[in-house]
C-alpha positions in Angstrom: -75.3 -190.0 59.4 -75.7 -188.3 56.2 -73.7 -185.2 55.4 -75.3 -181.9 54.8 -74.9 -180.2 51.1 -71.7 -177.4 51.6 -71.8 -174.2 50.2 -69.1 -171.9 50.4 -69.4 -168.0 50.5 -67.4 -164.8 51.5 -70.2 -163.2 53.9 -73.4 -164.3 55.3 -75.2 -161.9 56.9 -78.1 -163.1 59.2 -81.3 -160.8 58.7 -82.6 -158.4 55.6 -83.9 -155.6 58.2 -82.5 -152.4 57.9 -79.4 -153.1 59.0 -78.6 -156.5 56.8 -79.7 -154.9 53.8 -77.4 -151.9 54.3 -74.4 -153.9 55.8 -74.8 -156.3 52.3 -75.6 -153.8 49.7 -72.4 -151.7 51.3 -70.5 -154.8 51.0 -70.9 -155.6 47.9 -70.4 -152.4 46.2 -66.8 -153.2 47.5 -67.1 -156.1 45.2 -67.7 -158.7 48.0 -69.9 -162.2 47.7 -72.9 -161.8 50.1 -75.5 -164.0 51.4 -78.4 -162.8 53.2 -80.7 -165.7 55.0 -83.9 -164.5 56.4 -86.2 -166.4 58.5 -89.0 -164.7 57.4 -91.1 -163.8 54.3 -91.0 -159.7 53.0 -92.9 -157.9 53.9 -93.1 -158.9 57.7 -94.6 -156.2 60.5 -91.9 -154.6 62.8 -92.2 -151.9 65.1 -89.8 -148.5 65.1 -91.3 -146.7 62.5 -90.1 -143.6 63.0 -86.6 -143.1 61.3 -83.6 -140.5 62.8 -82.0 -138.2 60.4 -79.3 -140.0 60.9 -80.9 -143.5 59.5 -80.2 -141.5 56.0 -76.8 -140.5 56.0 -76.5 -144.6 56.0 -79.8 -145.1 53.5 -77.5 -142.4 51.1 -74.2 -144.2 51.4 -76.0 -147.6 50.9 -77.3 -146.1 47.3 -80.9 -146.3 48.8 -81.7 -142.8 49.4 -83.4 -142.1 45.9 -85.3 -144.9 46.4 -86.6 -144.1 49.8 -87.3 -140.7 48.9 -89.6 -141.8 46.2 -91.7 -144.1 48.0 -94.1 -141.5 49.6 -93.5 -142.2 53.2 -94.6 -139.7 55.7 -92.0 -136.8 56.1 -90.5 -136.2 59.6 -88.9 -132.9 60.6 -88.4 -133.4 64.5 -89.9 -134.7 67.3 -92.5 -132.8 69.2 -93.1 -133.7 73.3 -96.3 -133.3 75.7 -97.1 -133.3 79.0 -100.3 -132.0 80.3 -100.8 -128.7 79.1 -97.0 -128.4 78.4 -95.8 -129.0 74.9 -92.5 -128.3 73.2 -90.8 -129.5 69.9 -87.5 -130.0 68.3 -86.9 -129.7 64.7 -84.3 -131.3 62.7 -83.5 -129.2 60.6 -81.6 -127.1 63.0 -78.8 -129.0 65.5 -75.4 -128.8 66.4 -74.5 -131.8 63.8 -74.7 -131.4 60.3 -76.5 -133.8 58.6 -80.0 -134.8 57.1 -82.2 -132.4 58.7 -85.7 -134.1 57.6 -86.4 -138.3 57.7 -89.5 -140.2 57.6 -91.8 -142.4 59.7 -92.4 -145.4 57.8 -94.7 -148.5 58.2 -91.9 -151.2 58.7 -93.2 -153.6 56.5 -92.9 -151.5 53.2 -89.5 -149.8 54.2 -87.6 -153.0 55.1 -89.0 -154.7 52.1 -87.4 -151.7 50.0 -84.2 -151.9 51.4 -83.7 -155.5 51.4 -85.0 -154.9 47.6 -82.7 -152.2 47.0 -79.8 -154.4 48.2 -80.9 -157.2 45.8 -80.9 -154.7 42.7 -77.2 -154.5 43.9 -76.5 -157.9 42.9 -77.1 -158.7 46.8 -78.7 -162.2 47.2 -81.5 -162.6 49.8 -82.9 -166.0 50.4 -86.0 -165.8 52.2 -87.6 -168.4 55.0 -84.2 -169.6 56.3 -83.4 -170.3 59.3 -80.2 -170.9 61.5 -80.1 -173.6 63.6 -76.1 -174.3 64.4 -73.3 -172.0 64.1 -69.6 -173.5 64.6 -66.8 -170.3 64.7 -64.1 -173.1 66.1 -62.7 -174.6 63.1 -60.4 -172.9 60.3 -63.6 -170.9 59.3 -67.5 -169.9 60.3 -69.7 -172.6 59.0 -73.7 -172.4 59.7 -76.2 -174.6 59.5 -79.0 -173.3 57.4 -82.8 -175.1 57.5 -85.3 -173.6 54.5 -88.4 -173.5 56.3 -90.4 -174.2 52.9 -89.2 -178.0 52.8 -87.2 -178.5 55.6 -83.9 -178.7 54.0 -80.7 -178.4 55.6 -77.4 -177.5 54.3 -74.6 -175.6 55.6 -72.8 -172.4 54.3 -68.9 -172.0 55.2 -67.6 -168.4 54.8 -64.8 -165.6 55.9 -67.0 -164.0 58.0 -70.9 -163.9 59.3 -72.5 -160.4 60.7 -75.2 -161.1 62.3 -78.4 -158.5 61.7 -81.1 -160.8 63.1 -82.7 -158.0 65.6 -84.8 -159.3 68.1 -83.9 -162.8 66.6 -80.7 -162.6 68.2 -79.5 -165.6 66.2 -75.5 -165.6 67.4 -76.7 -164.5 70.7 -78.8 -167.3 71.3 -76.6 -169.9 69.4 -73.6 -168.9 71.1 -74.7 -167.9 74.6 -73.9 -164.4 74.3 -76.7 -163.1 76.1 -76.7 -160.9 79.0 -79.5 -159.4 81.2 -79.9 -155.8 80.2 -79.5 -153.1 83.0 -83.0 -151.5 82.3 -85.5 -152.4 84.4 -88.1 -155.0 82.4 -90.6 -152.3 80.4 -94.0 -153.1 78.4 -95.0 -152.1 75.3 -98.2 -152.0 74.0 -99.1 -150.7 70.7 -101.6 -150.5 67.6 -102.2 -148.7 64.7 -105.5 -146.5 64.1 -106.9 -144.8 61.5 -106.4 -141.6 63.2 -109.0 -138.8 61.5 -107.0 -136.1 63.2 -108.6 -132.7 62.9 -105.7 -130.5 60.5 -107.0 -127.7 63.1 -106.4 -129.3 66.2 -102.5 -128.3 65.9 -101.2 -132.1 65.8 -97.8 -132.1 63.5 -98.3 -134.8 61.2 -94.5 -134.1 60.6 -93.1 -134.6 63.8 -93.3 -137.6 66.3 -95.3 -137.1 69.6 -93.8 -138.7 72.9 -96.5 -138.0 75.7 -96.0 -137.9 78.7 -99.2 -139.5 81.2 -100.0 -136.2 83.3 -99.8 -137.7 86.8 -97.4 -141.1 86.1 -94.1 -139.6 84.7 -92.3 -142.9 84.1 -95.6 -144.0 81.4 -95.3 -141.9 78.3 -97.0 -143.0 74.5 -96.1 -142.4 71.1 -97.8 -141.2 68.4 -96.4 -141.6 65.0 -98.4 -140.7 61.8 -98.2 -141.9 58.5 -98.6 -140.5 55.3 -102.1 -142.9 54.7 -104.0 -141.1 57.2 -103.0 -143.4 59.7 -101.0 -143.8 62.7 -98.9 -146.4 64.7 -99.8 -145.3 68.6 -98.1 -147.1 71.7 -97.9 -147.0 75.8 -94.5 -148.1 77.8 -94.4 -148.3 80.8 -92.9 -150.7 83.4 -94.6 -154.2 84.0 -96.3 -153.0 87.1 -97.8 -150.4 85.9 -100.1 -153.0 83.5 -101.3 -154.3 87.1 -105.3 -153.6 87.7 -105.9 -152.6 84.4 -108.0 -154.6 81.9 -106.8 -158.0 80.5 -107.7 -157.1 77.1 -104.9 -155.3 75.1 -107.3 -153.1 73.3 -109.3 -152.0 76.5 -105.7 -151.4 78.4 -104.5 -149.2 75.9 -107.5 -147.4 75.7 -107.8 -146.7 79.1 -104.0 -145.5 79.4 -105.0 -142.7 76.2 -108.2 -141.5 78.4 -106.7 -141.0 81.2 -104.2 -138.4 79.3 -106.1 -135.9 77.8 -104.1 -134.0 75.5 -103.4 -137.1 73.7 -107.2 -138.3 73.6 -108.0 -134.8 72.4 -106.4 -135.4 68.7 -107.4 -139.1 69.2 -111.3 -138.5 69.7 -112.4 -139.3 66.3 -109.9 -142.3 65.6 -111.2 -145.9 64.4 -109.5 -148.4 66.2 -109.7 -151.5 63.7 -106.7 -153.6 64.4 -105.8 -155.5 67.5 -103.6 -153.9 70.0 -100.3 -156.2 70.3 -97.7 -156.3 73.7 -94.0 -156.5 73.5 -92.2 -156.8 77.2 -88.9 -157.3 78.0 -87.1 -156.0 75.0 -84.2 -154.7 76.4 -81.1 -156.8 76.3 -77.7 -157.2 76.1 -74.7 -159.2 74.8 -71.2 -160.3 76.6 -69.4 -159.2 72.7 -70.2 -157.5 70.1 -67.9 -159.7 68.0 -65.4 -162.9 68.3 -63.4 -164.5 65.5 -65.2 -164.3 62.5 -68.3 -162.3 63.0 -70.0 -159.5 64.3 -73.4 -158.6 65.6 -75.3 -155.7 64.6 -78.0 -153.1 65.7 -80.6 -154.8 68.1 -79.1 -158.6 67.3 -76.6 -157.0 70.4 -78.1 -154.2 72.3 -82.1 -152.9 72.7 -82.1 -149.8 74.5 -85.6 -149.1 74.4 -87.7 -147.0 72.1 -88.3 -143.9 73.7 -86.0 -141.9 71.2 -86.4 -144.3 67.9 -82.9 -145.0 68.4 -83.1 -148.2 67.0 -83.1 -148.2 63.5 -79.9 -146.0 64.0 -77.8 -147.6 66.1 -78.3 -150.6 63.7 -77.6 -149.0 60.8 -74.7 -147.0 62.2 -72.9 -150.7 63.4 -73.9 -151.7 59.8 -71.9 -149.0 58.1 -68.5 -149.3 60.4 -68.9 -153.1 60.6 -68.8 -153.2 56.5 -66.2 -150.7 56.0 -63.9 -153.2 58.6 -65.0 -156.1 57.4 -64.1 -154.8 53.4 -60.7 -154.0 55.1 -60.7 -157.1 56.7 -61.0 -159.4 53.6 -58.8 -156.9 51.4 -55.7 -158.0 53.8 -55.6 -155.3 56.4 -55.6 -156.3 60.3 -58.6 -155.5 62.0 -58.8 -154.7 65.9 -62.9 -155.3 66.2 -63.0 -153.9 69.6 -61.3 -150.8 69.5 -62.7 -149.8 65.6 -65.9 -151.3 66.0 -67.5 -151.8 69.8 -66.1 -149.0 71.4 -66.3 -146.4 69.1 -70.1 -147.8 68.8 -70.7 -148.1 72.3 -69.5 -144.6 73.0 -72.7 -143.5 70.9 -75.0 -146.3 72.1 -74.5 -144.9 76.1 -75.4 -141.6 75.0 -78.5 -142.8 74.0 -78.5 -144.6 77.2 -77.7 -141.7 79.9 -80.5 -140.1 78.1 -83.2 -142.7 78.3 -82.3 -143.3 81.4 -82.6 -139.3 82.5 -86.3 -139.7 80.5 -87.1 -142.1 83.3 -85.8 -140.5 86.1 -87.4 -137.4 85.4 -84.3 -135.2 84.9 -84.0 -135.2 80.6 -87.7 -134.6 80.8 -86.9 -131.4 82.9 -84.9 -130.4 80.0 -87.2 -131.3 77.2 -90.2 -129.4 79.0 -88.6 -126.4 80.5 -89.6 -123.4 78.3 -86.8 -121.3 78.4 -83.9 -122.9 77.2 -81.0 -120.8 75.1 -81.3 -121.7 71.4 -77.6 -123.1 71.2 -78.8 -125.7 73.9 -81.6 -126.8 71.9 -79.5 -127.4 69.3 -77.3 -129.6 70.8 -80.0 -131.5 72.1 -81.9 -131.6 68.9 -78.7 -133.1 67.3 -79.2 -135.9 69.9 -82.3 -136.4 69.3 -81.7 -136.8 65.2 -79.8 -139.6 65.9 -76.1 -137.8 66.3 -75.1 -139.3 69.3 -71.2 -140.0 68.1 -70.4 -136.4 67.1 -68.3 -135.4 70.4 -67.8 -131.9 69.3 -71.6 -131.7 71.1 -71.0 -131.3 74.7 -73.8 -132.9 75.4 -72.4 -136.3 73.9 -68.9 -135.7 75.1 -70.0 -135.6 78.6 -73.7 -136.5 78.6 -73.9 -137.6 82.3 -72.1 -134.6 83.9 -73.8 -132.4 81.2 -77.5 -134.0 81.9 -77.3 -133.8 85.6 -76.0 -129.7 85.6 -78.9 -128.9 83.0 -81.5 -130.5 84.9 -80.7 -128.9 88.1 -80.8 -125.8 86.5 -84.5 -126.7 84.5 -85.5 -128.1 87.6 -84.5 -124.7 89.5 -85.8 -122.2 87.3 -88.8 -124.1 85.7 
């Protein structure tokens, strides 16, 4: 059999989403080689387009914030909430956490395509439509093998260490049989985007994020995200069952779940919907490790929570950041402990995220986001959550977000 072509680098990192792109441009402003292979071609449709303000403390430290800033994406000061005649909003620009008080909401395509471009103006080199197919981490170093999907080549790359920022491509999970069945029960999404013709007088926030809540079926909620073309990327989740007796078509199901909420079809009543509604199920997962000798995974390539609070793009970038600040120490001579400096200071911030998705289900967070008297100080605290500062412990409500949630709720739920 013939041999495959060998190249050897420092890094590969597997994806140019959000979280390659920062991970490899803050890599090599350390002065590290980097490789980048992506299976697919820029720009490529995603979903989570609407970014934490904690996505930018990463996007500034990657040297990308300029660039963002200039590229006339929708500003975002907060997140606003409904539920039947109930509405509610938190802004940004005042939490608990200091930080980037306003971010944007972003078509996907063009932002990821601006990072991954941003990285490559670093000296960062992205090779586009390659794929891994094999990935040995038993011999004296990581060695991948790589297939371009233009020719069907094959060659392999051999390097110090791969982190993998494949996203729902789970490459290393798949390849390696890291996978795990998440704890979430399995959730559908179904989403399009409209041209939304949204009356400036009908009090919609273009600024903000809407989560709505269905009036009678708590569990179902929808977002709303708007962008700064005069359109808008609008989506239902609910649990699989929920789907059950409702119209096959995706456009016609989706539909019907906006009618039957009417402060969302209100804004909605003069919106052209011209592209196909698309479904995503079963998108929360898991992973056994977040690392073993000689890589790393990143962001969603290791844990999907689910999208309720854009906590996404975060989460990745956040494990992008402390996995290329260990990994510069790494390869500069130091001795790295992965789990104790990378997954469980991560994980701490990722099951924040997670008591409070899971209290959005169960009813109790949305207590707290809909109860109408709440002392400023609280709201804070919970706004900083909800901008993406789910690792700052000084907030109580990350410190001890179970105990926290479940005394808050009682009282919302007591006094409401």
């Amino acid at each position: 059999m013939k041999s495959l072509e060998l190249e050897q680098r420092q890094v590969v990192v597997i994806g140019a989403g959000p979280s390659g792109a920062i991970a490899s441009a803050l890599l090599k402003r350390q002065g590290h080689d980097v490789l980048v292979l992506e299976r697919q071609r820029f720009p490529r449709f995603s979903i989570g387009e609407s970014l934490l303000s904690h996505c930018l403390d990463f996007v500034e430290e990657a040297g990308m914030l300029e660039a963002v800033r200039a590229a006339g994406f929708q500003t975002k000061h907060g997140a606003a909430f409904g539920w039947g005649e109930r509405y509610t909003e938190f802004d940004f620009r005042d939490t608990f956490t200091p930080g980037q008080g306003s971010t944007y909401q972003v078509l996907r395509a063009d932002f990821d395509k601006l990072l991954a471009d941003q990285a490559e103006l670093q000296g960062v080199e992205i090779r586009y439509e390659e794929e891994i197919v094999a990935a040995e981490f038993d011999g004296a170093c990581p060695c991948l093998t790589v297939k371009r999907l233009s020719d069907g080549h094959s060659y392999q790359v051999e390097c110090a260490f791969v982190l993998d920022a494949s996203g729902y491509g789970r490459v290393l999970p798949r390849l390696l049989d890291l996978d795990t069945p998440s704890s979430f029960p399995v959730r559908q999404a179904l989403f399009t985007h409209v041209e939304d013709r949204i009356d400036a007088a009908s009090g919609f926030d273009r600024e903000k994020i809407l989560i709505t809540t269905h009036p009678t079926l708590r569990d179902v909620w929808f977002w709303t995200i708007p962008f700064s073309n005069g359109r808008c990327s609008l989506g239902v989740v609910a649990d699989a069952s929920r789907f059950q007796g409702r119209p096959e078509d995706l456009d016609a199901c989706l539909r019907q779940f906006v009618e039957e909420t009417p402060s969302l079809a209100r804004p909605l009543q003069n919106a052209v919907w011209d592209t196909p509604a698309r479904a995503i199920g079963g998108y929360s997962a898991n992973v056994k490790t977040l690392h073993g000798p000689g890589f790393a995974l990143l962001g969603n390539a290791a844990e999907f929570l689910d999208p309720v609070f854009s906590s996404g793009v975060t989460i990745a970038m956040r494990s992008a950041s402390m996995a290329a600040g260990l990994l510069h120490r790494q390869l500069s001579g130091e001795s790295i402990d992965w789990e104790q400096q990378f997954a469980i200071p991560l994980k701490r911030g990722v099951d924040t995220f997670r008591v409070y998705v899971e209290g959005w289900y169960d009813g109790s967070f949305q207590d707290v986001i809909y109860y109408q008297h709440a002392t400023p100080e609280i709201r804070r605290m919970i706004s900083s959550i909800l901008a993406g500062y789910a690792w700052d412990e000084r907030n109580p409500y990350v410190a001890e977000p179970r105990r926290r949630l479940r005394v808050l709720s009682e009282l919302c739920a007591t006094n409401g």
